[in-house]
C-alpha positions as CSV (number, residue, x, y, z in Angstrom):
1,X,149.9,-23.0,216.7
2,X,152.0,-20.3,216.1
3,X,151.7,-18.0,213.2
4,X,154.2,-15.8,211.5
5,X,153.1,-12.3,209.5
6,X,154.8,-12.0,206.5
7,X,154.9,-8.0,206.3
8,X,156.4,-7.3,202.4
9,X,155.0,-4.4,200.7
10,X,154.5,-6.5,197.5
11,X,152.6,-8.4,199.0
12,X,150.3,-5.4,200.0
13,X,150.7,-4.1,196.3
14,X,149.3,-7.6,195.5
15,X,146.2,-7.2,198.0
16,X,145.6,-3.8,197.2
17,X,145.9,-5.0,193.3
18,X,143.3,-7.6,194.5
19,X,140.7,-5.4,196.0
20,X,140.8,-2.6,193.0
21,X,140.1,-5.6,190.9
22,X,136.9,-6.6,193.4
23,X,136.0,-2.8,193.0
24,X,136.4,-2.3,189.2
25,X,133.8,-5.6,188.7
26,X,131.2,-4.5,190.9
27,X,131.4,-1.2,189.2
28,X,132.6,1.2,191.7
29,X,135.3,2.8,189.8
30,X,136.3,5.7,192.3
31,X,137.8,2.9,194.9
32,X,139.2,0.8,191.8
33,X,140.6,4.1,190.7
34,X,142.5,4.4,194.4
35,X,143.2,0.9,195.2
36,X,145.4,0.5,191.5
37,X,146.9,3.9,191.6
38,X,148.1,3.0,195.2
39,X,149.4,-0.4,193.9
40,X,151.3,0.9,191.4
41,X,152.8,3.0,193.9
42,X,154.3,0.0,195.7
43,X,155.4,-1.8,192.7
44,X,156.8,1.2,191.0
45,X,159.0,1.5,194.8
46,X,159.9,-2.0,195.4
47,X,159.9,-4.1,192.5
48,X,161.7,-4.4,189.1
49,X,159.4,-3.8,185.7
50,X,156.8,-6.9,186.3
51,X,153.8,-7.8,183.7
52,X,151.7,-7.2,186.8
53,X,152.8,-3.5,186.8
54,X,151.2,-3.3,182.9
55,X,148.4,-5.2,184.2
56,X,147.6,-2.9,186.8
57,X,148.5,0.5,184.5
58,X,146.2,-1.0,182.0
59,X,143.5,-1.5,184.5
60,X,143.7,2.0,185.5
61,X,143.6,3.4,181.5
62,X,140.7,1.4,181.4
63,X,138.8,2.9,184.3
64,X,139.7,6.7,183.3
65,X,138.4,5.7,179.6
66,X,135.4,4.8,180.9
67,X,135.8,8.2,182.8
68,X,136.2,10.4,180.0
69,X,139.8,11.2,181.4
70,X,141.2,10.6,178.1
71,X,144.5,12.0,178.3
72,X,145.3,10.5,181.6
73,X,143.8,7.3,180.3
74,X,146.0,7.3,177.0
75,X,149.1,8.3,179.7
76,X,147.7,4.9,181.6
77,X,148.1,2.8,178.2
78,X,151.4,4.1,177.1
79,X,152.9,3.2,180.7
80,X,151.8,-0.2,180.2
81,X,152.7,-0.2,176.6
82,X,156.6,0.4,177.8
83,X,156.0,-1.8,180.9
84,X,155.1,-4.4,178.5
85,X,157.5,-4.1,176.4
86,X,160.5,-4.0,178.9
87,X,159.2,-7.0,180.4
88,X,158.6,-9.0,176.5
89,X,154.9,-9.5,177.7
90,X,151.7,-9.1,177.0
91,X,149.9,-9.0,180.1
92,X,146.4,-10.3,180.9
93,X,144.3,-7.1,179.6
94,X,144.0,-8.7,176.1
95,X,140.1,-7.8,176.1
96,X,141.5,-3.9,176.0
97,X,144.2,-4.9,173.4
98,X,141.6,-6.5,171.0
99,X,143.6,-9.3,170.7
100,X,142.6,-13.7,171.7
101,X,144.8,-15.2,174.6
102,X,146.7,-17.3,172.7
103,X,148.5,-13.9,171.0
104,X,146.5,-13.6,167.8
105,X,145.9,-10.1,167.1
106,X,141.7,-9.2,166.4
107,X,141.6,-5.7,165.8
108,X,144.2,-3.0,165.8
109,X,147.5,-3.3,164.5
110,X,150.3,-5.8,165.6
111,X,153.7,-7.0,164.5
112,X,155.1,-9.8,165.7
113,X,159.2,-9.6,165.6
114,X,159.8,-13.5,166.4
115,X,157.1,-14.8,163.9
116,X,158.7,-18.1,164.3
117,X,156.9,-18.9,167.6
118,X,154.2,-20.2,167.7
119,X,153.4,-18.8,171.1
120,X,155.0,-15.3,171.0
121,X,152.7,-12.6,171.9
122,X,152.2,-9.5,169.2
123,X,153.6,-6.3,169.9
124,X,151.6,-3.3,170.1
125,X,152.1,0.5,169.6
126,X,150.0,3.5,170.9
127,X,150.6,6.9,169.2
128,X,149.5,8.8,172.4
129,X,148.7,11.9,169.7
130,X,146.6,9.3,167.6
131,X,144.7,7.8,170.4
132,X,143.9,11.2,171.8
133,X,142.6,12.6,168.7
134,X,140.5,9.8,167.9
135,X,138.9,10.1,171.7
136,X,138.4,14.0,171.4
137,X,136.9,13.6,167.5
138,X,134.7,10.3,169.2
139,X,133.8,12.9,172.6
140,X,132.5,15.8,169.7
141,X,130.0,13.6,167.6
142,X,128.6,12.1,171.1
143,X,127.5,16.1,171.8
């Protein structure tokens, strides 16, 4: 039998997706941190915009959130924001979004520009300013 490797760096981006996923579940946020950022790298160089790229930006907001990296974590969110919005998705993070599967908004704000589908996800916006005022007032009643 005679096998043939398939070398494609997204492919690796995929893998390396893969294993900061592994890492971010089993609570080791340092190597999730790495593995995503290092990801993103490789989608960012060989790929056009993808949902996956959001994914894996919103992934990475999530981690430095849990951080305390606010600002860097807001920075996260926005780049998935526009990521999703260039790509007219969504993306699979709709546990940070507050919003059901299906595209019905549960908490935060949403407007839907094609409220004619049934199926058409809501579109979201993140004042970076806002968000980060909201963390740093949140950060000063936890002292």
């Amino acid at each position: 039998v005679r096998r043939q490797t398939v070398q494609h760096p997204l492919y690796e981006a995929d893998v390396l997706r893969s294993i900061g996923a592994l890492h971010m579940v089993t609570n080791n946020m340092e190597d999730a941190c790495d593995y995503f950022t290092r990801a993103v790298r490789l989608y960012e160089q060989e790929s056009e915009p993808d949902i996956i790229v959001g994914d894996t930006f919103m992934s990475l907001a999530h981690i430095k959130l849990q951080q305390g990296e606010y600002e860097q974590s807001a920075q996260y969110y926005q780049d998935a924001l526009e990521m999703y919005a260039i790509t007219g998705g969504g993306g699979n993070n709709h546990h940070l979004f507050g919003t059901h599967p299906t595209g019905a908004a549960t908490a935060g704000e949403s407007s839907n520009e094609n409220s004619n589908s049934e199926n058409a996800m809501p579109q979201f916006v993140l004042d970076i300013d806002s968000f980060s005022r909201a963390i740093s007032n949140s950060s000063r009643d936890e002292l």
